[in-house]
C-alpha positions as CSV (number, residue, x, y, z in Angstrom):
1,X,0.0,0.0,0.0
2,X,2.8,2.8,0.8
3,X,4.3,1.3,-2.8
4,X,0.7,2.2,-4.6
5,X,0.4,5.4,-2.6
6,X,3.9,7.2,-3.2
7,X,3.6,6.3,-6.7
8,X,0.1,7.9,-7.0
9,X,1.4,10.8,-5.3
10,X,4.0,11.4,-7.5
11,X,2.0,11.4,-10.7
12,X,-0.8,13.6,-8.6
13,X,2.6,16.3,-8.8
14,X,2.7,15.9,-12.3
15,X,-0.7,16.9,-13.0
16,X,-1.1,19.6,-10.7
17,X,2.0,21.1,-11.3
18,X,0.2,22.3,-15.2
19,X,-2.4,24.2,-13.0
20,X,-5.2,22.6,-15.3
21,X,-7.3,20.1,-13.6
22,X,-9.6,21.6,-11.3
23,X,-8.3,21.5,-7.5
24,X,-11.4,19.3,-6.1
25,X,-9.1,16.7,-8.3
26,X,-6.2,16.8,-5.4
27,X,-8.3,16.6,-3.0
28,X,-9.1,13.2,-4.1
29,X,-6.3,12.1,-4.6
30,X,-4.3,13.2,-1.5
31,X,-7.4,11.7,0.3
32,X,-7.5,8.3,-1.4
33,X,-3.5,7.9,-1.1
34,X,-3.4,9.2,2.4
35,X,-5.9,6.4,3.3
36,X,-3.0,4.1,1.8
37,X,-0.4,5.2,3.7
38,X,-2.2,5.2,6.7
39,X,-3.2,1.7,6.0
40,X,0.5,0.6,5.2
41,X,1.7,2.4,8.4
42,X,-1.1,0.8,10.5
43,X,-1.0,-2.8,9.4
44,X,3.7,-2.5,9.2
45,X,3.4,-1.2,13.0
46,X,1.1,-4.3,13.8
47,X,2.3,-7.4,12.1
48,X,6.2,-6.5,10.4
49,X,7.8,-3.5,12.1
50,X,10.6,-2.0,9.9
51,X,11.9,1.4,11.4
52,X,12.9,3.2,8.0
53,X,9.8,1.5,6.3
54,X,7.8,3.0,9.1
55,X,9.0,6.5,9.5
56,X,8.8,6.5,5.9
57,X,5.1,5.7,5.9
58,X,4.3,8.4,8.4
59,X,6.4,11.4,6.8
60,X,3.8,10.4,3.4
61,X,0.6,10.7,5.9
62,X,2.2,14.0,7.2
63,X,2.9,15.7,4.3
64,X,0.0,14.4,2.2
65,X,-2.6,15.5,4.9
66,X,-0.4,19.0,4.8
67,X,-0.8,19.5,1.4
68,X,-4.7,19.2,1.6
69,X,-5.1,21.1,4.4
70,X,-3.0,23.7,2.3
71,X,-5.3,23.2,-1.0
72,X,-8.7,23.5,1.1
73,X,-7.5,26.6,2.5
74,X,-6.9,28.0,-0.7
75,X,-9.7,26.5,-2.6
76,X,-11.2,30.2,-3.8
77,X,-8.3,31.2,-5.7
78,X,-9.0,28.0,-8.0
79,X,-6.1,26.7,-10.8
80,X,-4.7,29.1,-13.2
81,X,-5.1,26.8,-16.1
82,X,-9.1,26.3,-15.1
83,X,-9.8,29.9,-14.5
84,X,-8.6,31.2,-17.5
85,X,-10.5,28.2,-20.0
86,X,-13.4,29.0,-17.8
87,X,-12.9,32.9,-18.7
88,X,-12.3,32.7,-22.5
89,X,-15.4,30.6,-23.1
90,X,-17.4,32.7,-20.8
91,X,-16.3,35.7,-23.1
92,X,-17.0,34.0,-26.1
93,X,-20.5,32.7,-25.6
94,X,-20.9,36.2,-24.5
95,X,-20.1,37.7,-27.4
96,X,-21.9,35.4,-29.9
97,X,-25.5,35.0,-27.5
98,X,-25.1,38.4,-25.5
99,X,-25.6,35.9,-22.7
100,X,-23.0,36.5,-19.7
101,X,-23.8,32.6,-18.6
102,X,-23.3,32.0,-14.8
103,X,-19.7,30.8,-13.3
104,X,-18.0,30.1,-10.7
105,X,-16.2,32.9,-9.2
106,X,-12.8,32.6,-8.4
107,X,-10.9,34.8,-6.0
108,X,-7.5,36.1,-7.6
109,X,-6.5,38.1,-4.4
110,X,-6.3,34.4,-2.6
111,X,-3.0,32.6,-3.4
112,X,-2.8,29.7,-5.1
113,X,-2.4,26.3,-3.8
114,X,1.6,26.0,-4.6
115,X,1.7,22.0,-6.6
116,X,5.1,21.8,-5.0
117,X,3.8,20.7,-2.4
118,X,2.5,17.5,-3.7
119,X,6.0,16.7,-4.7
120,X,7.2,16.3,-1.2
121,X,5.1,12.8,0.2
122,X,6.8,10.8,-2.7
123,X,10.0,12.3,-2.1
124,X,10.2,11.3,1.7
125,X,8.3,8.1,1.1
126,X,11.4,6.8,-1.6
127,X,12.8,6.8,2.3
128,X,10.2,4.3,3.4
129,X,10.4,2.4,-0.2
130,X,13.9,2.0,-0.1
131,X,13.9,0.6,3.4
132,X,11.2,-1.9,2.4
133,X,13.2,-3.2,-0.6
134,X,16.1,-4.0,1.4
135,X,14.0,-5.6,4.3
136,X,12.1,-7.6,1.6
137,X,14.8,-9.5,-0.2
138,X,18.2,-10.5,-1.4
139,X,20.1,-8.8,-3.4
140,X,19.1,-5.8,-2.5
141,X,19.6,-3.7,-5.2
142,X,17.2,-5.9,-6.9
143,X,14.4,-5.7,-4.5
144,X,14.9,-2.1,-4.2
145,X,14.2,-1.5,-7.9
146,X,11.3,-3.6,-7.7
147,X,9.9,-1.6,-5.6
148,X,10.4,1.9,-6.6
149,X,9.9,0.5,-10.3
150,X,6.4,-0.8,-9.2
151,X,5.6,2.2,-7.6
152,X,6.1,4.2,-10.4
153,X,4.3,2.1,-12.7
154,X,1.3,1.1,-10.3
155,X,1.0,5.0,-9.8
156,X,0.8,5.9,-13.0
157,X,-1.8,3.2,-14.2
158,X,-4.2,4.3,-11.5
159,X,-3.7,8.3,-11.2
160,X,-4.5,8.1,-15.1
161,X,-7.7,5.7,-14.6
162,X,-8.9,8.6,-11.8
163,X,-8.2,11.4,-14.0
164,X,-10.4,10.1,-16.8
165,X,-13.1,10.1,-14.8
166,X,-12.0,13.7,-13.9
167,X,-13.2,14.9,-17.0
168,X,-16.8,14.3,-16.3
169,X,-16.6,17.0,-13.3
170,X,-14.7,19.4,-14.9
171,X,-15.8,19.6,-18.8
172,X,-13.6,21.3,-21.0
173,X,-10.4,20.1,-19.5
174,X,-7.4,19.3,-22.3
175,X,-6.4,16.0,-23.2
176,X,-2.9,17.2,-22.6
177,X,-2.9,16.0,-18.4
178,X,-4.3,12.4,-19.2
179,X,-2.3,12.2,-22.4
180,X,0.5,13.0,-20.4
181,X,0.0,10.2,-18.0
182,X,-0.8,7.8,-20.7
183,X,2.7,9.1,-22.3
184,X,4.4,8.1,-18.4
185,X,2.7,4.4,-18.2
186,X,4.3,3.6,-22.0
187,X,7.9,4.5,-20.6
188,X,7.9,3.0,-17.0
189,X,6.6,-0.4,-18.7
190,X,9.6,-1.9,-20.1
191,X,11.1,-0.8,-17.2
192,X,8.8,-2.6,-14.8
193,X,9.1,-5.8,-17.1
194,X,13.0,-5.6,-17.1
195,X,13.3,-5.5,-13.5
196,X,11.0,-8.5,-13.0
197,X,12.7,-10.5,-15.6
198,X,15.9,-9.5,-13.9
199,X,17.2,-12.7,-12.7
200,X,16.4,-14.3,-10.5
201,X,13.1,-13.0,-12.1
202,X,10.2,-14.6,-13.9
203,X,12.5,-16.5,-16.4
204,X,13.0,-18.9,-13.8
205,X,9.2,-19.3,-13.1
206,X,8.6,-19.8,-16.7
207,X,11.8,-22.4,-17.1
208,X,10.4,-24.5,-14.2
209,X,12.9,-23.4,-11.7
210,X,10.5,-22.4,-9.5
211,X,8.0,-23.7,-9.0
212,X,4.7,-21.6,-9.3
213,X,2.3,-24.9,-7.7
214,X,0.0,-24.2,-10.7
215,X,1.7,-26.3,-13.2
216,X,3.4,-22.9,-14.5
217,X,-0.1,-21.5,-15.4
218,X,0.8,-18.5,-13.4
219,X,4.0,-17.9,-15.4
220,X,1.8,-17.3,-18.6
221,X,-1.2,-15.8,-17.0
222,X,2.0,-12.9,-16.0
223,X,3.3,-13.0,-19.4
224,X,-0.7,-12.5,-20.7
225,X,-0.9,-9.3,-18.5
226,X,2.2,-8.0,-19.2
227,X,1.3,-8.2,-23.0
228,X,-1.9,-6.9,-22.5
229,X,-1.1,-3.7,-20.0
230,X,1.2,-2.3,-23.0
231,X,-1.7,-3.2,-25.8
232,X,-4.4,-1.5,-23.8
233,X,-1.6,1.2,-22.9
234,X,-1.5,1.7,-26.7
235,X,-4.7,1.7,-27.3
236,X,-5.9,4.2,-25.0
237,X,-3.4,6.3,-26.5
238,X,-5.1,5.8,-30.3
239,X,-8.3,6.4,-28.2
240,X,-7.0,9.9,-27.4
241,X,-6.6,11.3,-31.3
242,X,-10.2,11.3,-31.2
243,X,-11.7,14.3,-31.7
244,X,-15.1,13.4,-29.6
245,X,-15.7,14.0,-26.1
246,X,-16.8,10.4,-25.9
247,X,-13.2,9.1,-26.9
248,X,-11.8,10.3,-23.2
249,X,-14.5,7.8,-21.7
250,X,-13.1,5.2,-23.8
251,X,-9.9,5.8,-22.8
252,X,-10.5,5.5,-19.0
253,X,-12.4,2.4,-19.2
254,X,-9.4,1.4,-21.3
255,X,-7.3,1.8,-18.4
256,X,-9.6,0.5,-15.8
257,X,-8.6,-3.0,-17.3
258,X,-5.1,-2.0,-17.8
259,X,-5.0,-1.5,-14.4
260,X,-6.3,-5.0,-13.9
261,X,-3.9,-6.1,-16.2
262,X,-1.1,-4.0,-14.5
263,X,-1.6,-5.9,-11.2
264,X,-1.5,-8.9,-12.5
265,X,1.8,-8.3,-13.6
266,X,3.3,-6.7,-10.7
267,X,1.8,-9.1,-8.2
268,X,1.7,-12.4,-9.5
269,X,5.2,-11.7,-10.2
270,X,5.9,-10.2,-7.1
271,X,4.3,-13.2,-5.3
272,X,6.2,-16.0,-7.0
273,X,9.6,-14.1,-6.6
274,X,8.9,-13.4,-2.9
Protein backbone atom coordinates (compact mmCIF):
# COMPACT_ATOMS: atom_id res chain seq x y z
CA UNK A 1 0.00 0.00 0.00
CA UNK A 2 2.75 2.75 0.80
CA UNK A 3 4.32 1.31 -2.81
CA UNK A 4 0.69 2.24 -4.64
CA UNK A 5 0.44 5.44 -2.63
CA UNK A 6 3.94 7.15 -3.25
CA UNK A 7 3.59 6.35 -6.66
CA UNK A 8 0.13 7.93 -6.96
CA UNK A 9 1.37 10.83 -5.28
CA UNK A 10 3.99 11.40 -7.46
CA UNK A 11 1.98 11.41 -10.74
CA UNK A 12 -0.76 13.60 -8.62
CA UNK A 13 2.64 16.27 -8.81
CA UNK A 14 2.70 15.87 -12.34
CA UNK A 15 -0.74 16.90 -12.96
CA UNK A 16 -1.10 19.61 -10.70
CA UNK A 17 1.95 21.11 -11.35
CA UNK A 18 0.16 22.34 -15.21
CA UNK A 19 -2.36 24.22 -13.00
CA UNK A 20 -5.24 22.60 -15.28
CA UNK A 21 -7.34 20.14 -13.63
CA UNK A 22 -9.57 21.63 -11.28
CA UNK A 23 -8.29 21.49 -7.48
CA UNK A 24 -11.37 19.30 -6.09
CA UNK A 25 -9.09 16.68 -8.34
CA UNK A 26 -6.17 16.83 -5.35
CA UNK A 27 -8.29 16.57 -2.97
CA UNK A 28 -9.13 13.25 -4.11
CA UNK A 29 -6.28 12.06 -4.56
CA UNK A 30 -4.33 13.20 -1.47
CA UNK A 31 -7.42 11.65 0.32
CA UNK A 32 -7.46 8.32 -1.41
CA UNK A 33 -3.46 7.89 -1.12
CA UNK A 34 -3.35 9.17 2.37
CA UNK A 35 -5.85 6.41 3.34
CA UNK A 36 -3.03 4.07 1.80
CA UNK A 37 -0.41 5.17 3.74
CA UNK A 38 -2.20 5.24 6.72
CA UNK A 39 -3.17 1.72 6.02
CA UNK A 40 0.47 0.63 5.17
CA UNK A 41 1.66 2.41 8.43
CA UNK A 42 -1.07 0.77 10.54
CA UNK A 43 -0.97 -2.84 9.44
CA UNK A 44 3.69 -2.53 9.16
CA UNK A 45 3.44 -1.19 12.97
CA UNK A 46 1.11 -4.33 13.79
CA UNK A 47 2.28 -7.38 12.09
CA UNK A 48 6.23 -6.47 10.37
CA UNK A 49 7.83 -3.54 12.10
CA UNK A 50 10.55 -2.00 9.90
CA UNK A 51 11.88 1.40 11.36
CA UNK A 52 12.92 3.19 8.01
CA UNK A 53 9.84 1.51 6.35
CA UNK A 54 7.81 3.05 9.06
CA UNK A 55 9.02 6.54 9.53
CA UNK A 56 8.80 6.51 5.85
CA UNK A 57 5.09 5.68 5.86
CA UNK A 58 4.31 8.38 8.45
CA UNK A 59 6.41 11.40 6.78
CA UNK A 60 3.78 10.41 3.39
CA UNK A 61 0.55 10.71 5.91
CA UNK A 62 2.19 14.03 7.16
CA UNK A 63 2.87 15.66 4.27
CA UNK A 64 0.02 14.42 2.20
CA UNK A 65 -2.61 15.51 4.93
CA UNK A 66 -0.44 19.01 4.84
CA UNK A 67 -0.79 19.48 1.40
CA UNK A 68 -4.67 19.18 1.61
CA UNK A 69 -5.12 21.12 4.42
CA UNK A 70 -3.04 23.66 2.25
CA UNK A 71 -5.31 23.23 -1.01
CA UNK A 72 -8.73 23.54 1.08
CA UNK A 73 -7.54 26.61 2.50
CA UNK A 74 -6.89 28.05 -0.69
CA UNK A 75 -9.66 26.54 -2.59
CA UNK A 76 -11.20 30.21 -3.77
CA UNK A 77 -8.29 31.19 -5.71
CA UNK A 78 -9.03 28.05 -7.97
CA UNK A 79 -6.08 26.72 -10.75
CA UNK A 80 -4.71 29.12 -13.21
CA UNK A 81 -5.11 26.85 -16.09
CA UNK A 82 -9.07 26.26 -15.14
CA UNK A 83 -9.84 29.88 -14.49
CA UNK A 84 -8.63 31.22 -17.53
CA UNK A 85 -10.48 28.20 -20.01
CA UNK A 86 -13.44 29.03 -17.80
CA UNK A 87 -12.92 32.86 -18.72
CA UNK A 88 -12.28 32.72 -22.48
CA UNK A 89 -15.36 30.59 -23.08
CA UNK A 90 -17.44 32.74 -20.81
CA UNK A 91 -16.30 35.66 -23.07
CA UNK A 92 -16.98 34.05 -26.13
CA UNK A 93 -20.51 32.71 -25.55
CA UNK A 94 -20.91 36.25 -24.45
CA UNK A 95 -20.06 37.70 -27.41
CA UNK A 96 -21.85 35.38 -29.85
CA UNK A 97 -25.47 35.02 -27.46
CA UNK A 98 -25.14 38.36 -25.50
CA UNK A 99 -25.65 35.91 -22.69
CA UNK A 100 -23.00 36.51 -19.71
CA UNK A 101 -23.77 32.56 -18.63
CA UNK A 102 -23.26 32.04 -14.78
CA UNK A 103 -19.69 30.84 -13.28
CA UNK A 104 -17.98 30.08 -10.68
CA UNK A 105 -16.24 32.92 -9.21
CA UNK A 106 -12.81 32.58 -8.37
CA UNK A 107 -10.89 34.76 -6.02
CA UNK A 108 -7.54 36.11 -7.57
CA UNK A 109 -6.45 38.06 -4.41
CA UNK A 110 -6.31 34.44 -2.63
CA UNK A 111 -3.04 32.57 -3.40
CA UNK A 112 -2.84 29.65 -5.08
CA UNK A 113 -2.35 26.30 -3.81
CA UNK A 114 1.65 25.98 -4.60
CA UNK A 115 1.72 22.01 -6.63
CA UNK A 116 5.14 21.82 -5.05
CA UNK A 117 3.79 20.73 -2.41
CA UNK A 118 2.45 17.52 -3.72
CA UNK A 119 5.99 16.71 -4.66
CA UNK A 120 7.25 16.30 -1.18
CA UNK A 121 5.05 12.81 0.22
CA UNK A 122 6.82 10.76 -2.71
CA UNK A 123 9.97 12.34 -2.06
CA UNK A 124 10.19 11.32 1.74
CA UNK A 125 8.31 8.12 1.08
CA UNK A 126 11.43 6.81 -1.61
CA UNK A 127 12.80 6.80 2.30
CA UNK A 128 10.15 4.25 3.44
CA UNK A 129 10.38 2.37 -0.21
CA UNK A 130 13.90 1.99 -0.06
CA UNK A 131 13.94 0.60 3.44
CA UNK A 132 11.15 -1.92 2.39
CA UNK A 133 13.17 -3.16 -0.55
CA UNK A 134 16.06 -3.97 1.42
CA UNK A 135 13.97 -5.64 4.29
CA UNK A 136 12.11 -7.56 1.57
CA UNK A 137 14.81 -9.55 -0.22
CA UNK A 138 18.23 -10.55 -1.43
CA UNK A 139 20.06 -8.80 -3.42
CA UNK A 140 19.14 -5.78 -2.47
CA UNK A 141 19.63 -3.70 -5.19
CA UNK A 142 17.19 -5.91 -6.86
CA UNK A 143 14.42 -5.65 -4.47
CA UNK A 144 14.95 -2.11 -4.20
CA UNK A 145 14.20 -1.51 -7.89
CA UNK A 146 11.31 -3.59 -7.75
CA UNK A 147 9.88 -1.57 -5.58
CA UNK A 148 10.36 1.87 -6.63
CA UNK A 149 9.90 0.54 -10.33
CA UNK A 150 6.44 -0.82 -9.24
CA UNK A 151 5.56 2.20 -7.58
CA UNK A 152 6.05 4.18 -10.35
CA UNK A 153 4.29 2.11 -12.72
CA UNK A 154 1.28 1.09 -10.25
CA UNK A 155 0.95 5.00 -9.82
CA UNK A 156 0.77 5.87 -13.04
CA UNK A 157 -1.83 3.22 -14.21
CA UNK A 158 -4.22 4.28 -11.50
CA UNK A 159 -3.66 8.25 -11.18
CA UNK A 160 -4.52 8.07 -15.10
CA UNK A 161 -7.67 5.65 -14.55
CA UNK A 162 -8.87 8.59 -11.81
CA UNK A 163 -8.20 11.42 -14.00
CA UNK A 164 -10.38 10.14 -16.77
CA UNK A 165 -13.13 10.10 -14.79
CA UNK A 166 -11.97 13.70 -13.85
CA UNK A 167 -13.20 14.93 -17.02
CA UNK A 168 -16.80 14.35 -16.31
CA UNK A 169 -16.58 16.97 -13.35
CA UNK A 170 -14.66 19.39 -14.90
CA UNK A 171 -15.85 19.63 -18.85
CA UNK A 172 -13.59 21.30 -21.03
CA UNK A 173 -10.37 20.08 -19.51
CA UNK A 174 -7.39 19.26 -22.31
CA UNK A 175 -6.38 16.02 -23.24
CA UNK A 176 -2.93 17.18 -22.58
CA UNK A 177 -2.93 15.98 -18.40
CA UNK A 178 -4.26 12.45 -19.20
CA UNK A 179 -2.32 12.23 -22.38
CA UNK A 180 0.50 12.98 -20.43
CA UNK A 181 0.05 10.23 -18.01
CA UNK A 182 -0.80 7.82 -20.74
CA UNK A 183 2.66 9.06 -22.29
CA UNK A 184 4.39 8.06 -18.40
CA UNK A 185 2.71 4.39 -18.25
CA UNK A 186 4.28 3.57 -22.03
CA UNK A 187 7.90 4.50 -20.65
CA UNK A 188 7.85 3.04 -16.97
CA UNK A 189 6.59 -0.38 -18.67
CA UNK A 190 9.62 -1.88 -20.05
CA UNK A 191 11.09 -0.79 -17.20
CA UNK A 192 8.83 -2.58 -14.85
CA UNK A 193 9.06 -5.84 -17.09
CA UNK A 194 12.97 -5.57 -17.11
CA UNK A 195 13.28 -5.54 -13.47
CA UNK A 196 11.05 -8.55 -12.95
CA UNK A 197 12.73 -10.53 -15.56
CA UNK A 198 15.94 -9.48 -13.90
CA UNK A 199 17.15 -12.73 -12.66
CA UNK A 200 16.41 -14.32 -10.50
CA UNK A 201 13.12 -13.04 -12.06
CA UNK A 202 10.25 -14.60 -13.92
CA UNK A 203 12.49 -16.45 -16.43
CA UNK A 204 13.05 -18.95 -13.78
CA UNK A 205 9.22 -19.33 -13.08
CA UNK A 206 8.64 -19.76 -16.71
CA UNK A 207 11.75 -22.37 -17.15
CA UNK A 208 10.41 -24.54 -14.24
CA UNK A 209 12.89 -23.36 -11.68
CA UNK A 210 10.50 -22.40 -9.50
CA UNK A 211 7.99 -23.70 -8.97
CA UNK A 212 4.69 -21.65 -9.27
CA UNK A 213 2.28 -24.94 -7.67
CA UNK A 214 -0.02 -24.23 -10.71
CA UNK A 215 1.72 -26.30 -13.19
CA UNK A 216 3.39 -22.94 -14.53
CA UNK A 217 -0.14 -21.48 -15.42
CA UNK A 218 0.81 -18.53 -13.43
CA UNK A 219 3.97 -17.88 -15.38
CA UNK A 220 1.85 -17.30 -18.56
CA UNK A 221 -1.22 -15.78 -16.99
CA UNK A 222 1.97 -12.92 -16.04
CA UNK A 223 3.30 -13.04 -19.37
CA UNK A 224 -0.69 -12.51 -20.73
CA UNK A 225 -0.91 -9.35 -18.48
CA UNK A 226 2.20 -7.98 -19.20
CA UNK A 227 1.28 -8.16 -23.02
CA UNK A 228 -1.91 -6.87 -22.53
CA UNK A 229 -1.05 -3.67 -20.01
CA UNK A 230 1.24 -2.29 -23.01
CA UNK A 231 -1.67 -3.23 -25.79
CA UNK A 232 -4.38 -1.47 -23.83
CA UNK A 233 -1.62 1.18 -22.95
CA UNK A 234 -1.52 1.67 -26.71
CA UNK A 235 -4.71 1.66 -27.29
CA UNK A 236 -5.85 4.15 -25.04
CA UNK A 237 -3.44 6.26 -26.46
CA UNK A 238 -5.12 5.83 -30.29
CA UNK A 239 -8.25 6.45 -28.23
CA UNK A 240 -7.03 9.90 -27.36
CA UNK A 241 -6.56 11.29 -31.29
CA UNK A 242 -10.15 11.28 -31.24
CA UNK A 243 -11.69 14.33 -31.72
CA UNK A 244 -15.09 13.43 -29.59
CA UNK A 245 -15.65 13.97 -26.12
CA UNK A 246 -16.77 10.37 -25.95
CA UNK A 247 -13.20 9.10 -26.94
CA UNK A 248 -11.80 10.27 -23.22
CA UNK A 249 -14.54 7.83 -21.69
CA UNK A 250 -13.09 5.18 -23.79
CA UNK A 251 -9.92 5.78 -22.83
CA UNK A 252 -10.46 5.54 -19.00
CA UNK A 253 -12.41 2.43 -19.21
CA UNK A 254 -9.41 1.37 -21.27
CA UNK A 255 -7.30 1.82 -18.41
CA UNK A 256 -9.64 0.45 -15.80
CA UNK A 257 -8.64 -2.98 -17.35
CA UNK A 258 -5.13 -1.98 -17.85
CA UNK A 259 -5.04 -1.52 -14.44
CA UNK A 260 -6.32 -5.04 -13.88
CA UNK A 261 -3.88 -6.09 -16.19
CA UNK A 262 -1.07 -3.98 -14.47
CA UNK A 263 -1.62 -5.92 -11.16
CA UNK A 264 -1.52 -8.92 -12.50
CA UNK A 265 1.82 -8.26 -13.62
CA UNK A 266 3.26 -6.69 -10.69
CA UNK A 267 1.77 -9.09 -8.15
CA UNK A 268 1.66 -12.40 -9.51
CA UNK A 269 5.22 -11.72 -10.17
CA UNK A 270 5.92 -10.17 -7.12
CA UNK A 271 4.27 -13.23 -5.30
CA UNK A 272 6.15 -16.04 -7.05
CA UNK A 273 9.60 -14.08 -6.62
CA UNK A 274 8.90 -13.37 -2.87
Amino acid sequence: MQQWAVGGLFFLWITTRRREVGIGYGWLLRATFAIFAIGSLVLGVAFDFVAGREIGSAMVVAATLVALVVSVLRRRAGVSGQREVQERRTARVAAMTGIDRDRQVFDKSTSEFPPWLDLVAPLVGVIGLVAAGIDAGDPAALSVARVLVGAAFLGAITDAMLLGHWYLVQPGLPRAPILELVRWNAMVWPFELGVLLWPTGMVSVLNGNIDDHYNGLLGWFWIASSITTIILIGVTRAALKERAYSAVMAATGLLYLAILTAFGMDVVARALLA
